[in-house]
Each structure stands twice: as structure tokens, then as C-alpha cells.
C-alpha atoms as one frame of an Amber mdcrd trajectory, in Angstrom:
protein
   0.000   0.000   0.000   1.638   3.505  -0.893   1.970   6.555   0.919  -0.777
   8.886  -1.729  -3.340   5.830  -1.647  -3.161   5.994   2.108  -3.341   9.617
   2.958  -6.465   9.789   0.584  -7.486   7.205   2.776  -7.338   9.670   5.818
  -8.512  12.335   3.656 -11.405  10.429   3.214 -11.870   9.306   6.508 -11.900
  13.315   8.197 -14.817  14.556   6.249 -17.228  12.206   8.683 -17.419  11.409
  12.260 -17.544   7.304  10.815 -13.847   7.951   9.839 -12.213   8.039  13.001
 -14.123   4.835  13.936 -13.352   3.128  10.542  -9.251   4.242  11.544  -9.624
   3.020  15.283 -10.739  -0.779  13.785  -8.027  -0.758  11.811  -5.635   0.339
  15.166  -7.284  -2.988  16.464  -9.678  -0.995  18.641 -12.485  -2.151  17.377
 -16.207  -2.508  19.535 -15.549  -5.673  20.939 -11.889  -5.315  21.651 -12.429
  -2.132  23.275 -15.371  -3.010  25.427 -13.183  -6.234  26.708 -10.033  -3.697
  27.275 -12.714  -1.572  29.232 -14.339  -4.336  31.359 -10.571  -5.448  32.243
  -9.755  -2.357  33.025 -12.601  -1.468  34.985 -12.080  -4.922  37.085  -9.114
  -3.858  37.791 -10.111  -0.327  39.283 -12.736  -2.406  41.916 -10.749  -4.408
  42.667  -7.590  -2.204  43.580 -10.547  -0.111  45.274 -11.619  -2.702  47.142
  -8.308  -3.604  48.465  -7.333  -0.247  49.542 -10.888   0.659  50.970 -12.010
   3.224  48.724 -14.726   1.726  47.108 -17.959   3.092  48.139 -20.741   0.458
  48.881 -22.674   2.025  51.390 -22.481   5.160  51.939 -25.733   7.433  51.593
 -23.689   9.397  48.223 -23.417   5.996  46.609 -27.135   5.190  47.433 -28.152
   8.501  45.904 -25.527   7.601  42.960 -26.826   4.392  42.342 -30.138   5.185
  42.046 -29.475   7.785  39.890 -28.012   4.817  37.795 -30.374   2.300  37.795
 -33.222   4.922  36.963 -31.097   6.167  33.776 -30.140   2.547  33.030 -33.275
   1.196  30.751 -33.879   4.400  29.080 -29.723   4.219  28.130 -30.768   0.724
  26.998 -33.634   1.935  24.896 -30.833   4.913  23.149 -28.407   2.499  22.623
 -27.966   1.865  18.292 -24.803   0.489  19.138 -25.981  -3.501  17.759 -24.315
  -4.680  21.241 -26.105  -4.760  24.673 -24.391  -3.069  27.376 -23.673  -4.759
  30.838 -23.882  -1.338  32.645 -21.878  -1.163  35.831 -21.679   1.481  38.112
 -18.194   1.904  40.754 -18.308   4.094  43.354 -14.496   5.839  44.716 -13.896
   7.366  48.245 -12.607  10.218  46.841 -11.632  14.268  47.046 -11.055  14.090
  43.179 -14.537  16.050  41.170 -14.290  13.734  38.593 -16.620  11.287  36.696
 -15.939   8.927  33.735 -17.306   6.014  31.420 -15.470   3.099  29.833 -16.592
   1.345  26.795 -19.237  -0.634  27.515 -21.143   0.986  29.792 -18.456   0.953
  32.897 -19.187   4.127  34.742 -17.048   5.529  37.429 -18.155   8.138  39.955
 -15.973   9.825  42.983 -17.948  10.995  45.654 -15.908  14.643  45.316 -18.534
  15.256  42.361 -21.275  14.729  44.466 -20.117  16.521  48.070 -18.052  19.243
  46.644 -20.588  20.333  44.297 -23.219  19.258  46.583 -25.347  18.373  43.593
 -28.639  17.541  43.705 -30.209  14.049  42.426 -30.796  15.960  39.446 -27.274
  17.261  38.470 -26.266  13.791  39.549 -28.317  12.311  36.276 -26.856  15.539
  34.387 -23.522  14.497  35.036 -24.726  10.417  34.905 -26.559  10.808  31.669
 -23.594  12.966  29.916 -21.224  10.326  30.337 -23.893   7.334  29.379 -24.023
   9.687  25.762 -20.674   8.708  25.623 -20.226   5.755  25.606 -23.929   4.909
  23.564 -22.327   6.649  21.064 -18.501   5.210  21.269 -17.150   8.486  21.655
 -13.862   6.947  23.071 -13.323   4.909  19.711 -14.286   8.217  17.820 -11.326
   9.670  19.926  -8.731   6.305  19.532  -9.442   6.880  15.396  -8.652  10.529
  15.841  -5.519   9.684  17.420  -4.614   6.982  14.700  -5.363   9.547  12.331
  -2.490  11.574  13.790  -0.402   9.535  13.871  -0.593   7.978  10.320  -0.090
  11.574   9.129   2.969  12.380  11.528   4.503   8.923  10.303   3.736   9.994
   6.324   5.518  13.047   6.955   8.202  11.922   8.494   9.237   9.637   5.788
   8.234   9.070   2.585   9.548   5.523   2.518   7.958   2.232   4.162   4.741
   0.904   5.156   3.602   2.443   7.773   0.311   0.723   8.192   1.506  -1.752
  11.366   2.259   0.966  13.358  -1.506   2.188  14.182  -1.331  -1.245  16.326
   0.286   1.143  19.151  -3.263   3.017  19.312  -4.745  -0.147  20.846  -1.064
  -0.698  23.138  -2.446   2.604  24.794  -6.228   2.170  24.715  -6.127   1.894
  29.081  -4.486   5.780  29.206  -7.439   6.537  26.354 -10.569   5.346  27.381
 -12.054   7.346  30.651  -9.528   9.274  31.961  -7.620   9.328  29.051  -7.138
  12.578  26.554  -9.970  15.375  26.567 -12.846  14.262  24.200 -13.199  17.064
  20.804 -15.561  20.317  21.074 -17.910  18.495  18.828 -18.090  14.934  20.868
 -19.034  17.063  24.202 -21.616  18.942  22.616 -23.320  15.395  21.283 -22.852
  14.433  25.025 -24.268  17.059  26.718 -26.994  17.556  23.647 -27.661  13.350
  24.227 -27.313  13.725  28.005 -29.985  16.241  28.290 -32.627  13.795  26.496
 -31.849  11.074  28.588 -32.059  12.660  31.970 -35.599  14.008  30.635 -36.873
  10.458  29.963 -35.269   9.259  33.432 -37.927  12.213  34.478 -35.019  14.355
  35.922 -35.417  18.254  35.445 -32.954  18.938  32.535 -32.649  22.155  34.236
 -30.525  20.554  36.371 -27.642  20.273  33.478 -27.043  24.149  33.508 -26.977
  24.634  37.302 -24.705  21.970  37.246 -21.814  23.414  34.805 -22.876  26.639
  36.728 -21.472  24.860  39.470 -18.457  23.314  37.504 -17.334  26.868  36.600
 -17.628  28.306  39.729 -15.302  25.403  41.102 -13.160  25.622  38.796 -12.399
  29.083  39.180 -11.248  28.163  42.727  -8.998  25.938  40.957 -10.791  22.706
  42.166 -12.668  20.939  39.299 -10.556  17.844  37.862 -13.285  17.057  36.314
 -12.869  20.256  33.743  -9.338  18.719  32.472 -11.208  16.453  30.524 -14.821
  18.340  29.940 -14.190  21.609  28.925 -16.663  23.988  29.964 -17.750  27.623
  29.746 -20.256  29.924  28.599 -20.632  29.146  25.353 -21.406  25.562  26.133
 -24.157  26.295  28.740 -25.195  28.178  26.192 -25.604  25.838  23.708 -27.175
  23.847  26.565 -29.730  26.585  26.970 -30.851  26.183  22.959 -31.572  22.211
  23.558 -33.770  22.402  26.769 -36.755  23.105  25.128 -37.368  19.770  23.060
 -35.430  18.196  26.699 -38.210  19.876  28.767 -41.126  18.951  26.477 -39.839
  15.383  27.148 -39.744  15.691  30.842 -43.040  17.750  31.419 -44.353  14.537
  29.340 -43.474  12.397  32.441 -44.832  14.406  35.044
């Protein structure tokens, strides 16, 4: 395969959102291997978390959590186009850190900093539950593992004219535990799907989607004290609350349906 057949190839690929999941199967991070990779991973973080005594079981923020969870859960189900059933799971850390984050799969991880620093409401709780569900119903971390391989394939090109290249995109799936979650910030476009998606789901779950702007409100506020982890990897600002403002309507309609 030469070098001009294979950066039309990633020509090709940018001008969709499909691309960067048609570049992250062929960097071996396809559905399935990613949502095994996820579950590992995720196995991994209980059980570490159980050894060390962080993992919340019983505390009154991981009832209010959890039932934030299970209430989202079938209407998640119901949104998911994915062609793969999800074995939700839900871990709860002891934890300072305002942060929140989904695996592939359907492996959601809360710390109860989110919940007692902001002290958010049940409400902001399926805000913040239902944004990261949008992301992983719509495999936003292999959207980000393609836009990765992307740049790399283009940085290898570039660096030499010479060689097949091709093999190398297997390193995408070497790092896919530092990618999925925690991993690098998700694109401008991917958060607004998730907070666009998240909103529609919490309304369904019959949770005020109100609660999503108070929430960021929140988020900013913290994070001008210089206290919201959570903002490394969710940008936030005024423009996106604003955009957040534009899509309550239909998300309101659907929640005053429920009441």
C-alpha cells in the first residue's frame, strides 16, 4: 500500500465522524476489543478499590448515585444503536477528586468529590450520569482512539516518505487503558453530542434537565477556585451552557411529558 493511496485514505476518513471509527478498527480498537479492554480495566479499578478501601458500597452518596443509575439505566438501553447490549456497571471511589468517567461498555465511574463538593442535587447527579452514558452509547472513546490513529498515520507519512507504515496504528490499541475514561480530553464536537444526548436522557429518566445548567454553573464556579478535575477532561464555559440553553426546550417537552 503507498503513501498517496493511504493519505487519501485519511482524507477520506476526516470529512465524517464514521472515519475516526473506521481508523480506530483498523488500530485494532475495534467494539468488541475495546469493550473487553474496558471491562478489564474497569475490574481492575474495583478491585484495587476494594483492596485499599475506597470503594464506596454504602455510603448514603453511593445510594443517591446508584439510584441515579439504575433509573437512567433502561432508558440508556432503549438509546443504545450500538448492535451490542451493554452490561452497565456502576463503581463508586472514596474520593476528594470532582471527577466522573465512562469506559466502553457501559463501565461508569463516579468519585464521591462530584457529588459533596458540588453538593449536587439528584438531578445534576443524572446531568452528570446521563452525559457520560451519551458517551459511551455513542462510542465516543473509539471516535477519539481513530482521531488519534489519524495523527499519527499523518505524523509517520511526513516523516518519511519511505515504508509501510500501516503496522504501526497497532500502538493506538497498546495505549487504549491511558485513552478510554480518563484518558485525553474528548473534541468540542463529541461534548456537545454528550451534553446535547445527556440532556434527552435525563428528561426520559424524568429528571429536570434544568438541572444540566446549574450543574456546569457549578463546575465553573469550582473551577475558578482551581478545584474541578473534572474540567481537564470536559471543557466547559459559557458558550457551552449556552448551547445547553438552545436544547432544553425539546429536553423539557420530554420531561413535562413524564410528570
Amino acid at each position: 500500500m503507498n503513501n498517496k493511496f493511504m493519505l487519501g485514505v485519511c482524507a477520506a476518513s476526516l470529512i465524517s465522524l464514521s472515519g475516526c471509527t473506521t481508523m480506530a478498527d483498523m488500530a485494532g480498537a475495534d467494539s468488541a476489543t475495546l469493550n473487553v479492554a474496558a471491562t478489564q480495566g474497569f475490574n481492575k479499578t474495583v478491585q484495587e478499590a476494594r483492596s485499599n478501601k475506597t470503594l464506596d458500597t454504602s455510603s448514603s452518596t453511593y445510594s443517591r448515585i446508584n439510584n441515579v443509575f439504575k433509573r437512567l439505566k433502561p432508558y440508556a438501553d432503549q438509546m443504545n444503536q450500538t448492535g451490542t447490549k451493554f452490561d452497565w456497571q456502576l463503581a463508586v471511589l472514596k474520593s476528594d477528586q470532582v471527577n466522573a468517567y465512562v469506559a466502553p461498555g457501559g463501565k461508569v465511574v463516579f468519585y464521591t468529590g462530584i457529588v459533596n463538593k458540588l453538593n449536587l442535587t439528584d438531578a445534576e447527579i443524572a446531568a452528570v450520569m446521563g452525559h457520560e452514558m451519551i458517551h459511551a452509547l455513542e462510542e465516543h472513546s473509539k471516535n477519539k482512539i481513530g482521531a488519534q490513529a489519524l495523527t499519527d498515520l499523518a505524523l509517520q507519512i511526513g516523516l518519511s516518505a519511505a515504508g509501510d507504515r500501516v503496522g504501526q496504528l497497532g500502538t493506538a490499541a497498546a495505549q487504549l487503558g491511558s485513552q478510554v475514561g480518563v484518558g485525553l480530553p474528548y473534541s468540542r464536537s463529541l461534548e456537545s453530542r454528550a451534553d446535547q444526548g445527556g440532556l434527552m436522557l435525563m428528561a426520559k429518566a424524568g429528571y429536570n434537565p434544568q438541572a444540566a445548567i446549574t450543574l456546569w454553573e457549578k463546575m465553573n464556579k469550582l473551577e475558578g477556585a482551581g478545584g474541578a478535575s473534572f474540567l481537564s477532561t470536559h471543557p466547559s464555559n459559557s458558550q457551552r451552557i449556552e448551547a445547553m440553553r438552545k436544547n432544553l426546550p425539546a429536553a423539557q417537552a420530554i420531561y413535562n411529558s413524564k410528570r
